[in-house]
C-alpha positions in Angstrom: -102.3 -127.3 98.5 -103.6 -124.7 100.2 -107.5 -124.4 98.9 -109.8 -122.3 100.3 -114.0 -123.5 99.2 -116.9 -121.5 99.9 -120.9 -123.0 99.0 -124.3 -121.3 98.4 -127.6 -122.7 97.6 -126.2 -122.9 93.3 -122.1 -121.8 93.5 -119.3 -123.5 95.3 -115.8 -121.3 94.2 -112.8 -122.5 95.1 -109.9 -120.5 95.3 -106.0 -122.2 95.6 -104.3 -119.5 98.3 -101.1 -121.1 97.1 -101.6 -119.5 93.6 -103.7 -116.5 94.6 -100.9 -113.4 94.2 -104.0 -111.2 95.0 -104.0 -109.0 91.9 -107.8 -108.1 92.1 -108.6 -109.1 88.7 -111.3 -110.8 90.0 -112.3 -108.0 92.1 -112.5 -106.0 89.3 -113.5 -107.6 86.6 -116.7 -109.4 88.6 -120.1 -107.5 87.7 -121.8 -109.0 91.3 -119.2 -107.8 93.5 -118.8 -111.2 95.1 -114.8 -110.8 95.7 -113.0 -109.0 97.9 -109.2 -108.7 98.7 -108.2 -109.4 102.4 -104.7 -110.2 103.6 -103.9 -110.0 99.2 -106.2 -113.1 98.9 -109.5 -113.1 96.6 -112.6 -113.7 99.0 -115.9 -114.6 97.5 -117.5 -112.7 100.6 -120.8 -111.9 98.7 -121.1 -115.2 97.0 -124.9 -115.3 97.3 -124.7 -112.2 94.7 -122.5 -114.3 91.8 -124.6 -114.3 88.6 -122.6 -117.5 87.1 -120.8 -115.9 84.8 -117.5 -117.3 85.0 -115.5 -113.5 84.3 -113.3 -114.1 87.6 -112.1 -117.3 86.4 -111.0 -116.2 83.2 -110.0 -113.0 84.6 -107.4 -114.6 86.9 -104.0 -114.4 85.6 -103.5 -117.4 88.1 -105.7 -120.2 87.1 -106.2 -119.9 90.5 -110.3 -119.9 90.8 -112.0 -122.8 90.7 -116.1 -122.0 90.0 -118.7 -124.7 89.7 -120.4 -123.7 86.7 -117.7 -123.1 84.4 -116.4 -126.7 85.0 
């Protein structure tokens, strides 16, 4: 598995690059702008931002986001 994790002070998100197919829903559906698409993978590069709300994982046709508060 190829599983990418990133941490702040309250989030860890991680995201499974082998399931990823980077359709953006993530991207667009986040209200914090905390993704971004590089290389057609999601990116939590503003992570600091994310408000907890769990919309990318349920946005993500994928299961492929993995978020620590909607565990």
């Amino acid at each position: 598995m190829n599983q990418k994790q990133w941490k702040s002070d309250d989030v860890t998100i991680k995201i499974d690059y082998d399931e990823c197919a980077g359709h953006g829903d993530c991207v667009d559906t986040c209200p914090s702008e905390v993704y971004e698409l590089t290389d057609n993978k999601s990116v939590p590069v503003n992570i600091d931002a994310c408000i907890q709300c769990c919309a990318c994982v349920e946005a993500c046709p994928e299961e492929a986001i993995a978020h620590s508060a909607c565990e």
